[in-house]
C-alpha positions in Angstrom: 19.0 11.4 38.7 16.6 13.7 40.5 16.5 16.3 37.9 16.3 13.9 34.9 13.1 12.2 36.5 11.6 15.2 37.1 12.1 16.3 33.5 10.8 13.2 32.1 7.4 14.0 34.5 7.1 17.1 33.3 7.4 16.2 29.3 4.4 13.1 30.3 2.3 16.0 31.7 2.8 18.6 28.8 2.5 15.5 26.4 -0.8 14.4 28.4 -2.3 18.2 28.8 -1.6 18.7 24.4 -3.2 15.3 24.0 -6.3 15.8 25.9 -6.5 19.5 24.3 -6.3 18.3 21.0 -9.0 15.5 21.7 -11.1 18.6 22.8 -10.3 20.8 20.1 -10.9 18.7 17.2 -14.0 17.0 18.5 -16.7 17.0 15.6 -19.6 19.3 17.0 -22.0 18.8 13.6 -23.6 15.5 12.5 -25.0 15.9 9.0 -26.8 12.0 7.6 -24.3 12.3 4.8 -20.9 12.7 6.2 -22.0 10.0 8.9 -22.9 7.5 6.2 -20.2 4.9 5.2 -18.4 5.4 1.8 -18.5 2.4 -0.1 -16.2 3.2 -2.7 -19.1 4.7 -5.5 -21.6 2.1 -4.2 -24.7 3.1 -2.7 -24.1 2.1 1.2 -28.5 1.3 1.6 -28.3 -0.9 -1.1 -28.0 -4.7 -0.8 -24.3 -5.6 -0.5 -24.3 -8.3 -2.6 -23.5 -6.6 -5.8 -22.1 -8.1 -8.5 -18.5 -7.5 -8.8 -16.4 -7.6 -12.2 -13.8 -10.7 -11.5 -11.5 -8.4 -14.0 -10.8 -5.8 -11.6 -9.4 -8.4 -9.5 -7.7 -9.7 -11.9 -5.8 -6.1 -12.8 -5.4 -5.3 -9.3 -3.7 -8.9 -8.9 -1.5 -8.4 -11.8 -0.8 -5.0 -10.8 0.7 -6.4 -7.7 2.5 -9.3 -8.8 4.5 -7.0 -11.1 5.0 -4.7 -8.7 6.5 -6.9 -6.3 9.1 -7.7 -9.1 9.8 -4.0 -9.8 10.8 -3.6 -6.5 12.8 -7.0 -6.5 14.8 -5.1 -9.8 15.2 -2.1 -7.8 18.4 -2.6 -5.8 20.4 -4.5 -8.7 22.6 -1.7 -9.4 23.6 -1.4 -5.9 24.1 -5.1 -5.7 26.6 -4.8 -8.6 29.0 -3.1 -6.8 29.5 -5.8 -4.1 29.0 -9.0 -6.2 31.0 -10.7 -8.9 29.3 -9.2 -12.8 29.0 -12.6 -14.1 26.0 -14.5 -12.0 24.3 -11.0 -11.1 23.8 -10.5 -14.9 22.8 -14.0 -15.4 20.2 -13.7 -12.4 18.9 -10.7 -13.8 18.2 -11.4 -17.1 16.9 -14.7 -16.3 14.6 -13.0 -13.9 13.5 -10.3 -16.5 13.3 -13.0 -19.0 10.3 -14.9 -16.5 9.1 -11.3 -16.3 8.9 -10.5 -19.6 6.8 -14.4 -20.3 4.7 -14.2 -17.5 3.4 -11.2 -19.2 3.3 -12.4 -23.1 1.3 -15.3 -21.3 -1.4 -13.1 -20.0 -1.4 -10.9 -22.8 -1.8 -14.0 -24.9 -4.7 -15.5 -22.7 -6.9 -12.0 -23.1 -6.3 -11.3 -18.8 -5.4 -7.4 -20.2 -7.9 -7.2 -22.8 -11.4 -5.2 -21.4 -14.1 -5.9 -24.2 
């Protein structure tokens, strides 16, 4: 009991001493006005922040995730379909590729991909 406490002190202290030298070590010495200016992702960070913003890259980045969500629903059906009955896996899966597949006819259809 002795000897396992005393191991466990001694792993805190080298854990604490490697810590505190890495803190040291890696402490940033120079401060140049660029590096310490915020990135704003391309915009200009002394500008006014109320630029306007394109509601289609929203929209994309919406769309992107909604259909990746559903790619990563579809992932596991093979492994599912060596526990479960054939019959309603199929079913679920095509009815769920079948949504899919008109969720994205629909915003094809209403111009949501189209960029001019």
């Amino acid at each position: 009991m002795l000897i396992t406490s005393i191991k466990l002190m001694l792993a805190l202290t080298v854990m604490l001493a490697l810590t505190t030298a890495i803190i040291l070590l890696a402490k940033k010495t120079e401060s140049d006005r660029e590096k310490m200016s915020p990135f704003e992702c391309g915009f200009e960070p002394m500008k006014s922040a109320r630029l306007p913003f394109s509601l289609r890259f929203f929209l994309v980045a919406l769309i992107f995730l909604i259909f990746d969500v559903e790619i990563s629903l579809l992932l596991p059906l093979p492994l599912i379909m060596k526990i479960t009955p054939l019959h309603p896996l199929i079913y679920t899966s095509i009815l769920f590729l079948i949504i899919l597949t008109a969720g994205l006819f629909y915003e094809w259809n209403s111009g949501a991909l189209d960029w001019s």
